[in-house]
Structure formats: structure tokens, C-alpha cells
C-alpha positions in Angstrom: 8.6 30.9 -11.7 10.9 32.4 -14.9 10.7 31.7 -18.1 13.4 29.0 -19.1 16.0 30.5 -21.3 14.8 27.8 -23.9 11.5 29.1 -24.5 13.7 31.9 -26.4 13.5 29.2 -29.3 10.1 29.4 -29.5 6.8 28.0 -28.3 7.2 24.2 -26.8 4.4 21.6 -28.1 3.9 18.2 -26.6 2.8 15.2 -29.1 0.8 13.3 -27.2 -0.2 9.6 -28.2 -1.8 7.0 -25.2 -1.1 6.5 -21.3 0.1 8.9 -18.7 3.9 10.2 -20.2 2.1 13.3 -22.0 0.2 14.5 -18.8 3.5 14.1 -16.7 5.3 16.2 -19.5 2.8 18.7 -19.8 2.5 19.6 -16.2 6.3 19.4 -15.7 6.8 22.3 -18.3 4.0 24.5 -16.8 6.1 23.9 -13.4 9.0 25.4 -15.1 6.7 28.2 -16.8 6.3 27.2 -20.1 2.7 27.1 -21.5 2.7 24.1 -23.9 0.5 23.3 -27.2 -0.9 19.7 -26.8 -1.1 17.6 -30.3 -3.0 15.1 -29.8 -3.4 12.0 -31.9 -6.6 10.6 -32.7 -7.4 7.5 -31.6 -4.0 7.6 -29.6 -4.2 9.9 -27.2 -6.7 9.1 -24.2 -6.9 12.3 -22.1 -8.8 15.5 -23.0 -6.6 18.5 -22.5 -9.3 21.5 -21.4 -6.7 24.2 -19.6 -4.2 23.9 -22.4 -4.3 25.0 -26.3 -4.7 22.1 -27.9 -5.6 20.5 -31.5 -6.3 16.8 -32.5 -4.8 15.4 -35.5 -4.8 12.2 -37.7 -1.0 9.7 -36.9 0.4 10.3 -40.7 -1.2 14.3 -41.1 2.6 15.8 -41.5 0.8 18.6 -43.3 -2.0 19.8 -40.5 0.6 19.2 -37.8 3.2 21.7 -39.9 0.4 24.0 -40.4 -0.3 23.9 -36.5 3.3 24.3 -35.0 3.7 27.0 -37.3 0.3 28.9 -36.2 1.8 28.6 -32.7 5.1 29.4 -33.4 6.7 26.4 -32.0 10.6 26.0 -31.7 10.5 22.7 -29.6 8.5 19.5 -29.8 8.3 16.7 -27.5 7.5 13.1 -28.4 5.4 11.5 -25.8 3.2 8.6 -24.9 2.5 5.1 -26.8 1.3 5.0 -30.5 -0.4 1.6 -30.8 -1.0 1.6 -34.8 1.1 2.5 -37.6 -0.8 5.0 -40.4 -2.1 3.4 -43.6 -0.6 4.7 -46.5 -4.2 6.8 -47.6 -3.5 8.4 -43.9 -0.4 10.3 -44.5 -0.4 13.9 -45.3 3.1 14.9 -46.1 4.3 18.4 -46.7 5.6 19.2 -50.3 8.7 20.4 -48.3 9.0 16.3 -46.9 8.3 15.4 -50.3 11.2 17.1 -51.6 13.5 16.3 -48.8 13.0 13.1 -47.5 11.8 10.9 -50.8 11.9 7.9 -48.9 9.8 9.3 -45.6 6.3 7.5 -46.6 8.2 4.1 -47.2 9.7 4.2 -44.1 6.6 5.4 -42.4 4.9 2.8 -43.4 7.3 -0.6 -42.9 10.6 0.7 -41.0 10.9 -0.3 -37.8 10.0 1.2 -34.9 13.3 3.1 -33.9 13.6 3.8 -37.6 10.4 5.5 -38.3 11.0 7.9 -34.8 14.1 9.0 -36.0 13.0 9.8 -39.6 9.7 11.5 -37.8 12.1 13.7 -35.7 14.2 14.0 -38.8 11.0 15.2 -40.6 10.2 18.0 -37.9 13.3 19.1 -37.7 13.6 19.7 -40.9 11.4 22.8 -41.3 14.2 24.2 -37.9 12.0 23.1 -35.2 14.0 21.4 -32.3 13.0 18.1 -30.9 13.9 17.9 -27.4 13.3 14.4 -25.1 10.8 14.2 -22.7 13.3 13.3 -20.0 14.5 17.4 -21.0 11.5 19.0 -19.7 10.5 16.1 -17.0 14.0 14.6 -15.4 12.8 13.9 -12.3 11.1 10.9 -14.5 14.6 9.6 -15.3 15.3 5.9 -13.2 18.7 6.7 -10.7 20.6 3.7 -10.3 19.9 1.4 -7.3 16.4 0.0 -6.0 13.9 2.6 -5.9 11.9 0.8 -2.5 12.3 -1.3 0.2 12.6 -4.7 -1.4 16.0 -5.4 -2.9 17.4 -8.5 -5.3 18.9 -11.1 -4.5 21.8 -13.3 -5.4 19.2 -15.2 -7.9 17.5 -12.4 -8.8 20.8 -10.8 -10.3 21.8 -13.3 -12.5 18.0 -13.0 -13.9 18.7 -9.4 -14.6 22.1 -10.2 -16.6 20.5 -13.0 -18.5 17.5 -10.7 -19.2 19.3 -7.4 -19.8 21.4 -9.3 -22.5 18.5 -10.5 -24.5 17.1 -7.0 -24.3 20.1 -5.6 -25.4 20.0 -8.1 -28.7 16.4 -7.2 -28.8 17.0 -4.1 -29.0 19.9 -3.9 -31.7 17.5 -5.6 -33.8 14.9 -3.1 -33.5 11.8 -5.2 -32.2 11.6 -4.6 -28.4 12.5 -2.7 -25.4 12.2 -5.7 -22.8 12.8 -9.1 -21.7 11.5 -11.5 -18.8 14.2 -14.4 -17.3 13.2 -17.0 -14.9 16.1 -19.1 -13.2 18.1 -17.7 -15.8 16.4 -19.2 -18.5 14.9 -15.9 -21.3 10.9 -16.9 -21.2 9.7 -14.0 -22.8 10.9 -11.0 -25.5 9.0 -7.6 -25.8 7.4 -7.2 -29.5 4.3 -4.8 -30.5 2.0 -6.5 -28.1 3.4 -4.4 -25.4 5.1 -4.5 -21.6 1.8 -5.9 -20.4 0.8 -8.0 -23.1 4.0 -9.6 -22.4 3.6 -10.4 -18.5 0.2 -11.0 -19.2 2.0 -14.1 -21.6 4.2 -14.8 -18.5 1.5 -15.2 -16.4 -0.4 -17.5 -19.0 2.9 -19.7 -19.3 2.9 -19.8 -15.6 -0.6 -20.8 -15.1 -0.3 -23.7 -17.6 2.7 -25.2 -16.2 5.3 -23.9 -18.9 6.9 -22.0 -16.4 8.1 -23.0 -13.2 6.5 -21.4 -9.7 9.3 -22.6 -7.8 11.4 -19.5 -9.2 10.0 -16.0 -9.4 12.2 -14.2 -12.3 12.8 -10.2 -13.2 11.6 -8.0 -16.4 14.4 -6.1 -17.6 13.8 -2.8 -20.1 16.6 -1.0 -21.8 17.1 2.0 -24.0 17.8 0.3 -27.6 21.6 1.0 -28.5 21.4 2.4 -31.1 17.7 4.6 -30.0 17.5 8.3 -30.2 17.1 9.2 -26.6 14.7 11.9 -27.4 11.6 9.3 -28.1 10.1 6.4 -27.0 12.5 5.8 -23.9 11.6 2.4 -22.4 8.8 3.4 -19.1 7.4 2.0 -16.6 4.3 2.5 -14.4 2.4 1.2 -11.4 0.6 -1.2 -14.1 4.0 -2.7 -15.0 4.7 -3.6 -11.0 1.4 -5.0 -10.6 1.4 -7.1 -14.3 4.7 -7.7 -13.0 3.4 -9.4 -10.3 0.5 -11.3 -11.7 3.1 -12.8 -13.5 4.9 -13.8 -10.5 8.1 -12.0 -10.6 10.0 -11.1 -8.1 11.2 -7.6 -9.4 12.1 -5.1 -12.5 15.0 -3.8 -13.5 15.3 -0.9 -16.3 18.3 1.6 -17.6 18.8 4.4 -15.1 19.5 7.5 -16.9 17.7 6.3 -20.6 14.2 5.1 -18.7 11.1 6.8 -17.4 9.8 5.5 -14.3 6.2 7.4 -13.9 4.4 8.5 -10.8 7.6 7.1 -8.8 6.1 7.5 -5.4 2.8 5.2 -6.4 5.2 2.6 -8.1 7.4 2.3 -5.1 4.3 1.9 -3.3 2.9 -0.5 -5.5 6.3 -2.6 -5.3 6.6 -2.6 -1.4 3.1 -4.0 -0.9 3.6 -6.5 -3.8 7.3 -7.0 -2.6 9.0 -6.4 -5.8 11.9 -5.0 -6.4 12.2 -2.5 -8.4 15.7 -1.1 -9.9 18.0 0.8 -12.1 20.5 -0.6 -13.4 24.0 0.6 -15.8 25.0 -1.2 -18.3 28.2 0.8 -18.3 29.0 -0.2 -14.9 30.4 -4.1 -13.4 27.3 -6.5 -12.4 25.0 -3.6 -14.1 25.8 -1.4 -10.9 24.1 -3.8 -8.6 27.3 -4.9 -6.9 
């Protein structure tokens, strides 16, 4: 296969922090002919990466990771894969070059938000004229279309779970804490915060299990882009372990942004849904009833 036109910009390299987005990234840009640098984090990242030219560095080493991309000569970088930890201050390396331009990079490093601290770390690669690209760039097939992905559809009830639970994410969102929310019989049980997706169901299914939430109405998990996100990192994911936490939990399906999510290893998850009989859809927020009419 040719040589994208992109690769003109220079050498692509892949941050990769935990769970399976990096791999599906990495062997969607050798599929189009690239030949990618892995940077993996330490402690984030959990796959070893024999096969490609790779390095491990520290969460907050600005300085080794500038001295890597340029040793490769890398034009584009690619955010990808879940950081569980943010650096401690005596972690963080910065450049002389971030010093100088970004004085307040280690502050917000350290205590900005989430959606914050990714856009001043794109803003902090870019600034030596790398591009950052999204992983949805190199990878769209991972993009959610709009519509149920299986078999298994929602219903009348089900709908008005995904309004009620779309809306909280959306407010969620705004504020900067979460991607996700879960509502049962219309009523918002559960908000996303830095436990996680599945920390959360897992809380679902605890609240269930104790009587605090009734089994007489199954409920939907709803994940949305945050409005005000930079598309080209952390877009909100989901994977076969969603659909089955999602179950545990008792749901009856999931709904996330088609066109600003990642749904990953779509064949197992529509699998994984049609056994379980969830539903699993995309949804618009641009369009009437979320494009579920």
C-alpha cells in the first residue's frame, strides 16, 4: 500500500498509555503504510511493542519525549489510550523551550482538569511544530455511525433513558469531570468521574444489588464527546468490557456520540451485545430525538 501523502510531514508517533486504543491505532497506520514510533508511558501503557521502534518514558518527562520525537523525526503525534494517574510535580521534565512559552504548563499539569491539561499537552507538542492529529485520523473505522450497531434495538423506555442520560453527560461534560452517565426509568443514578466507565457500572451494579436501584427497570449508559473537548484526545470509547460491565449492571443498552466516539473491536462488541441482548447505539446530538426517531 502507498505511502499517505501525510507522512510528507514527518515520521508519525503513537503515545500510548493503558487498554487496547494504542494497539488499534498502531496497526491501523501500518495498514495504511506508515511505520509508527510507540511512546509508551510507564506504568500506563500495558502492551510490549516488539515489531515496532519504541521507547518508554516517565507521564510528566516533556524533555526525553522532545528529545525522542526529535531523534525520529516526528511531524505527527497521536494521543492514545487511558492515563490513570496524574504526574507529581518532582515527575515533570519540562523543556526550557515550555518553560519559556507556556509559564503556566506545570500548574496546569498538575491541578487543571482533565480536558484542560490535554489541550495544554497538545498545545505543549505543538509548540516545537509537531502536529497532533486524533486517533479517529489514522483509525476511522473506530468512529460510532449513528443507529444500533446489532440486533437488539431500544425501545420506547429505553429512549427517554438515553435523553435523560445524554443531558447529564452533556452537563458533565461542560464541567469538565466526566464523559458518561447511567439513567434508570429516567431517573440519573450514576455520573462518570476518575473512577472510570467500569468503576462506574460496577457502582450500578452495587446500587442494584443492595436495593437502591430498582430491577423492575433495566436503564442505558450514555457517553458523549465533552463540548467544549479537543476531538483529537481522549474521545469517549467503548469496548466489549463496557457491554458486559454494562450488563452486570443490568442495563438494557448503551448509547455514545457517533462521529466524536470510538467503539473498539466493533465486531466482538456487537457480539458481546447480541448474546447479552443489549443494545448498543450511536446517537446525534445535533439531530431530533438524538437521531433515534
Amino acid at each position: 500500500m502507498a505511502l499517505s501523502s501525510d507522512t510528507a510531514a514527518g515520521r508519525l508517533a503513537i503515545i500510548a498509555g493503558g487498554g487496547l486504543l494504542p494497539s488499534y491505532v498502531a496497526e491501523a497506520a501500518r495498514a495504511a503504510g506508515e511505520n509508527p514510533v510507540i511512546v509508551a508511558l510507564k506504568d500506563e501503557s500495558d502492551r510490549r511493542w516488539e515489531g515496532y521502534d519504541h521507547a518508554i518514558i516517565g507521564i510528566g518527562d516533556f524533555a526525553a519525549l522532545d528529545s525522542l520525537l526529535n531523534r525520529y523525526g516526528i511531524g505527527r503525534v497521536v494521543m492514545s489510550g487511558s492515563v490513570r494517574r496524574r504526574p507529581e510535580w518532582r515527575e515533570v521534565r519540562p523543556t526550557l523551550r515550555i518553560l519559556m512559552r507556556v509559564p503556566a504548563a506545570i500548574r496546569t499539569l498538575l491541578s487543571g482538569g482533565d480536558d484542560t491539561v490535554l489541550q495544554m499537552v497538545i498545545r505543549l507538542i505543538e509548540g516545537n511544530g509537531r502536529r497532533v492529529v486524533g486517533a479517529h485520523e489514522i483509525a476511522p473505522d473506530l468512529l460510532a455511525s449513528v443507529g444500533p450497531l446489532g440486533a437488539v434495538t431500544p425501545g420506547d423506555e429505553d429512549r427517554r433513558d438515553i435523553s435523560r442520560a445524554a443531558e447529564a453527560a452533556e452537563t458533565l461534560g461542560r464541567l469538565d469531570v466526566g464523559q458518561g452517565a447511567v439513567s434508570i426509568g429516567g431517573r440519573v443514578v450514576a455520573l462518570e468521574g476518575l473512577e472510570g466507565t467500569d468503576e462506574m457500572l460496577d457502582r450500578v451494579a452495587g446500587l442494584r444489588a443492595a436495593g437502591r436501584i430498582s430491577t423492575r427497570r433495566r436503564g442505558v449508559l450514555v457517553k458523549l464527546c465533552k463540548p467544549q473537548q479537543d476531538i483529537r484526545a481522549d474521545l469517549p470509547a467503548i469496548g466489549v468490557s463496557t457491554v458486559l460491565n454494562a450488563g452486570k449492571a443490568g442495563l438494557a443498552g448503551i448509547a455514545v456520540e457517533a462521529g466524536r466516539s470510538l467503539v473498539l473491536d466493533r465486531a466482538a462488541v456487537i457480539r458481546a451485545a447480541d448474546e447479552t441482548e443489549l443494545f448498543v447505539c450511536g446517537i446525534d446530538r445535533g439531530l431530533p430525538e438524538w437521531g433515534l426517531e
